[in-house]
C-alpha positions as CSV (number, residue, x, y, z in Angstrom):
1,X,16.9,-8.4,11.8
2,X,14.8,-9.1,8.2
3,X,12.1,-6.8,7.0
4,X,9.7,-7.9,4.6
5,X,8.2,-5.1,3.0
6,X,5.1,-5.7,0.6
7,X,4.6,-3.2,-2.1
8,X,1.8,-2.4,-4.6
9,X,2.1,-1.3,-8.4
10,X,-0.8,1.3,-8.9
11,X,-1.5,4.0,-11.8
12,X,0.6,7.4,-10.6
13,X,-1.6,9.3,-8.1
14,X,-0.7,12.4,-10.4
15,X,-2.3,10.7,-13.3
16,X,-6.3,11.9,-14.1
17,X,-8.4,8.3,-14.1
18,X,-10.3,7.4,-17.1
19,X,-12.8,4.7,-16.7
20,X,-13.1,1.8,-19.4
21,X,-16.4,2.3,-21.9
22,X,-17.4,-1.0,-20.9
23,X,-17.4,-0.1,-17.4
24,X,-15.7,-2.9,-16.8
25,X,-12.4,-1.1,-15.2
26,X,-10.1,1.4,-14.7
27,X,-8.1,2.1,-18.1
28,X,-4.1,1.2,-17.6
29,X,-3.5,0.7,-20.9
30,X,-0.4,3.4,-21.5
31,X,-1.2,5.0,-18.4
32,X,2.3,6.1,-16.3
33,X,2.8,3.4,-13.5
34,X,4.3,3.6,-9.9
35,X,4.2,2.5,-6.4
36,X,1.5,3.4,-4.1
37,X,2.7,6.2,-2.1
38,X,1.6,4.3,1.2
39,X,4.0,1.6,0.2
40,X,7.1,4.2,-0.5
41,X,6.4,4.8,2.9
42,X,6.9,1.7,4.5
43,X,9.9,1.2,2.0
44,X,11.8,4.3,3.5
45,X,11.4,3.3,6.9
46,X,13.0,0.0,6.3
47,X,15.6,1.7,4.8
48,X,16.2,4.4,7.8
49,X,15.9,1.0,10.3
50,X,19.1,-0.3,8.5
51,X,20.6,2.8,7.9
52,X,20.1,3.2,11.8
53,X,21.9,-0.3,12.3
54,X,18.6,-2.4,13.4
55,X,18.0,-4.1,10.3
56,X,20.4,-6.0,8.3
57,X,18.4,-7.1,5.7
58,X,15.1,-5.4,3.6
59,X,13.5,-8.1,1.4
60,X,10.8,-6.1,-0.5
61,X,8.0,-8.4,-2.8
62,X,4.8,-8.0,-4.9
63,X,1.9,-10.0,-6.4
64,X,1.2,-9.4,-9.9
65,X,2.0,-9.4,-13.4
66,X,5.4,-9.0,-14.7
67,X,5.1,-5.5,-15.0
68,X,5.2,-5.0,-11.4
69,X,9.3,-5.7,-11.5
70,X,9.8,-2.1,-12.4
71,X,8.2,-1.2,-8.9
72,X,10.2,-3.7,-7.4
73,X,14.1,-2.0,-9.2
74,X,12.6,1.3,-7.9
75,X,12.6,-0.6,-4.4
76,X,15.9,-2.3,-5.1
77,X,17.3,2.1,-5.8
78,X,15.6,3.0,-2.7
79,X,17.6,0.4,-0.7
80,X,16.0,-2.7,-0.3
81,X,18.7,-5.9,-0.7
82,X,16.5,-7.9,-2.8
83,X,13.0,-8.7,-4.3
84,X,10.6,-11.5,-4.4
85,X,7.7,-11.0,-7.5
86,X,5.2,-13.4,-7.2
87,X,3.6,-14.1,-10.8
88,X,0.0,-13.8,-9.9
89,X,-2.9,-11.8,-11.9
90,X,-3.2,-8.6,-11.8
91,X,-5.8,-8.1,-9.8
92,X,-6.0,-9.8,-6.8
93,X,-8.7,-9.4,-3.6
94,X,-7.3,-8.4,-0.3
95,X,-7.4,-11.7,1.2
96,X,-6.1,-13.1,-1.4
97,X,-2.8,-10.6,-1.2
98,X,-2.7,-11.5,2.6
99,X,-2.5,-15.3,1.6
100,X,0.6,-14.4,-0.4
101,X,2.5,-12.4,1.4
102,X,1.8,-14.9,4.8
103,X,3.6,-17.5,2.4
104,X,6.6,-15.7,1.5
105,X,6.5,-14.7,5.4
106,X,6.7,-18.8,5.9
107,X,9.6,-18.9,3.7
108,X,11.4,-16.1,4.5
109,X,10.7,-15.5,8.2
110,X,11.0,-11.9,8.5
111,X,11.2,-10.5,12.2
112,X,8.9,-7.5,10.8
113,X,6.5,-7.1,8.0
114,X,5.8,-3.8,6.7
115,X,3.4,-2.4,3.8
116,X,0.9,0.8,3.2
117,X,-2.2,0.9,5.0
118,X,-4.1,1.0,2.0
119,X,-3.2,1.3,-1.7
120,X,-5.1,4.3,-3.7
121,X,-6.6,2.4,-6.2
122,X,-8.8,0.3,-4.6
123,X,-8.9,1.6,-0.8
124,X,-9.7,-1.1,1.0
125,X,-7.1,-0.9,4.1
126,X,-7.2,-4.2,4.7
127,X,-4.5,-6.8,3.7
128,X,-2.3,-5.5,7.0
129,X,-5.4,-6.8,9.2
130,X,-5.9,-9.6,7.3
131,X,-2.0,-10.7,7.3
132,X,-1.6,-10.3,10.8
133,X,-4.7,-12.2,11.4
134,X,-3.9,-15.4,9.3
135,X,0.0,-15.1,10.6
136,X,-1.3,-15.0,14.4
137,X,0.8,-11.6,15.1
138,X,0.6,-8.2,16.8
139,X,-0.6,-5.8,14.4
140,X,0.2,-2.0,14.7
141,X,-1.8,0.0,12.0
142,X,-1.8,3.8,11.1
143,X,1.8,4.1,12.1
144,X,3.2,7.6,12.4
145,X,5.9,6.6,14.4
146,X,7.7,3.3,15.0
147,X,10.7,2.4,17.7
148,X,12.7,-0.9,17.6
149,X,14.2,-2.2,20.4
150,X,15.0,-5.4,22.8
151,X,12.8,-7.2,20.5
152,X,9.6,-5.3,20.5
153,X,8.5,-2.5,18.0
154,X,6.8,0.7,20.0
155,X,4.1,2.2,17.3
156,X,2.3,5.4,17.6
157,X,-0.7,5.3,15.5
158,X,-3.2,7.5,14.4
159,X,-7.0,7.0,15.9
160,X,-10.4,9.0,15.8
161,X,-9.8,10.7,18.9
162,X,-6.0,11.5,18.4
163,X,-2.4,9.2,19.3
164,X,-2.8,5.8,20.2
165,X,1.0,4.1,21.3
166,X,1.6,0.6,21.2
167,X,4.1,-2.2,21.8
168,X,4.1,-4.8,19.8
169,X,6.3,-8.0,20.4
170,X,8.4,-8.9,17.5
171,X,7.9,-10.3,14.7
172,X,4.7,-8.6,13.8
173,X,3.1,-6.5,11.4
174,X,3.4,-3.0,10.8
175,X,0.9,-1.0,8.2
176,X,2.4,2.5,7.0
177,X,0.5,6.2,7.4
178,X,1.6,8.9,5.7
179,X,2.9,11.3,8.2
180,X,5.8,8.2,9.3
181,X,8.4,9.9,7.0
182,X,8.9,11.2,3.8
183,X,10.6,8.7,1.1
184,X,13.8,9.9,-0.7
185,X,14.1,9.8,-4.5
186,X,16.2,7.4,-5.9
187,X,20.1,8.6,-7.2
188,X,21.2,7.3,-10.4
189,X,23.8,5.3,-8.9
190,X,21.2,3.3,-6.9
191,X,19.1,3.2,-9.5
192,X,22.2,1.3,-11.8
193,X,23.1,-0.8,-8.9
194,X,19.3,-1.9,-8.5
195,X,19.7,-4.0,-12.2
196,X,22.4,-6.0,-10.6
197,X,20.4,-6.8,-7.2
198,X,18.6,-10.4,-7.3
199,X,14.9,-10.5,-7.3
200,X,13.6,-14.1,-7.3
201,X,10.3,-14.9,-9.5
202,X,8.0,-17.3,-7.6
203,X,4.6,-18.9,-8.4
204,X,1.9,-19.0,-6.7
205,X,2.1,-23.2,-7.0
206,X,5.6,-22.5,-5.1
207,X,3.8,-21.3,-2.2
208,X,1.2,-23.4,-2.6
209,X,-1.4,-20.9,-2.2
210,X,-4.6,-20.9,-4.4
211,X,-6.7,-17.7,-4.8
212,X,-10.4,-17.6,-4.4
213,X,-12.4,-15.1,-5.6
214,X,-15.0,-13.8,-2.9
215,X,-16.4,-10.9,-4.7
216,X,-17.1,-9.5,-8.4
217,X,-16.7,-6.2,-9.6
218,X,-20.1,-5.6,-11.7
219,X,-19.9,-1.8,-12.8
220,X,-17.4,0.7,-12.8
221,X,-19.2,4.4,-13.1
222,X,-17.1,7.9,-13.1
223,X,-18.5,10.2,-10.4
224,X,-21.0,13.1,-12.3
225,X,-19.5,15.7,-13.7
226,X,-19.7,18.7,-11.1
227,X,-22.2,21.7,-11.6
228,X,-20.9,25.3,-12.0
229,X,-21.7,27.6,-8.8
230,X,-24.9,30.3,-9.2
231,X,-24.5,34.1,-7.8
232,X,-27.8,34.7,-5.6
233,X,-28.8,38.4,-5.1
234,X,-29.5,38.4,-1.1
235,X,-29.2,36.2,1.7
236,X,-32.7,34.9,1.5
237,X,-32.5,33.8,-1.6
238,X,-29.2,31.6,-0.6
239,X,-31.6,30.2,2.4
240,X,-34.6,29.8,0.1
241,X,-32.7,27.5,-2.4
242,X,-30.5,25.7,0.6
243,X,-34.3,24.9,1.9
244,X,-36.0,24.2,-1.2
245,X,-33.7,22.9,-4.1
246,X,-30.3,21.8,-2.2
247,X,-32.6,20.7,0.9
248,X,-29.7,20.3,3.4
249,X,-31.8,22.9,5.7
250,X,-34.7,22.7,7.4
């Protein structure tokens, strides 16, 4: 069985954001790089479905600039078989992602597609909707547990109101959470044996898919600076300014 596992280069979570002066952004511009955590995620368990003898072949790929091949050699050391970068810019809308990743799915025909339910940079959670959607598949999102077997994958995802379990027939698409595992760092013999792996450079005239934008990022703002904490004297005073100047009583 093939996995396709889509995978997103994002600024390190551990990394403090600084917004552009012209508010036009995020700054990147020699900030440390990595891949979303939610991606690592669906990386391991790829790995752990071949290690487990299910899967005989992880395919990882991403959309972006060239940069993004460094994410894609820390997938290669993690133990993915090869990589697919797609030459697109650097940022790309959610729907346009989907589009991209359905056509590599069209060429590659992978009998599961995994990826993060959401990358932390822009949030949205929702290119694993929107792939399943435009492939015409099952869809099992939120995994924090996944089974394959005779053909269909059995997901336990995480809803408002507690466990949800599913089963899915095969192919379909599968989006990460974070209590499915825990990814393994890479060893530096992986990590050496990654640079000889192939990963293929496409365009996005190969696929034959043209982006369109839908929306337009007008502002970017940093959140206010938080207030230091006051000492009140007695517990009416805490309820007077809770009624009067925080007003979140009545």
């Amino acid at each position: 069985m093939k996995v396709l596992v889509a995978i997103k280069r994002v600024i390190d979570p551990y990394v403090k954001i600084r917004v552009k002066s012209d508010g036009s952004g995020v700054e990147q511009n020699n900030v440390k790089m990595a891949m979303n955590p939610f991606c690592e995620i669906a990386v391991e368990e790829a790995v752990r479905l071949k290690e487990a003898g299910i899967v005989s072949e992880i395919v990882v790929m991403s959309a972006g600039e060239a940069v993004c091949q460094e994410q894609l050699r820390t997938a290669l050391a993690l133990g993915a078989d090869r990589a697919i970068h797609v030459d697109a810019p650097a940022s790309i809308e959610p729907l346009n992602v989907a589009k991209i990743i359905h056509a590599v799915m069209n060429t590659e025909s992978p009998e599961l597609v995994l990826l993060g339910k959401q990358s932390i940079d822009s949030d949205n959670n929702q290119v694993a909707q929107m792939l399943a959607g435009l492939a015409h598949l099952p869809q099992g999102t939120f995994a924090s547990n996944l089974k394959i077997s005779d053909g269909h994958a059995e997901v336990v995802r995480e809803v408002d109101g507690g466990l949800e379990t599913l089963k899915l027939k095969l192919p379909a698409v599968i989006s990460t959470d974070l209590r499915l595992n825990e990814p393994r760092y890479a060893s530096l013999p992986n990590i050496m044996k990654a640079k000889q792996k192939l990963m293929a450079v496409m365009t996005l005239e190969d696929l034959s898919v043209t982006l369109s934008p839908h929306h337009e990022v007008l502002e970017v703002i940093a959140p206010p600076a938080r207030k230091g904490g006051i000492k009140v004297s007695s517990v009416s005073e805490l309820v007077d300014k809770l009624k009067h100047e925080a007003k979140v009583i009545s």
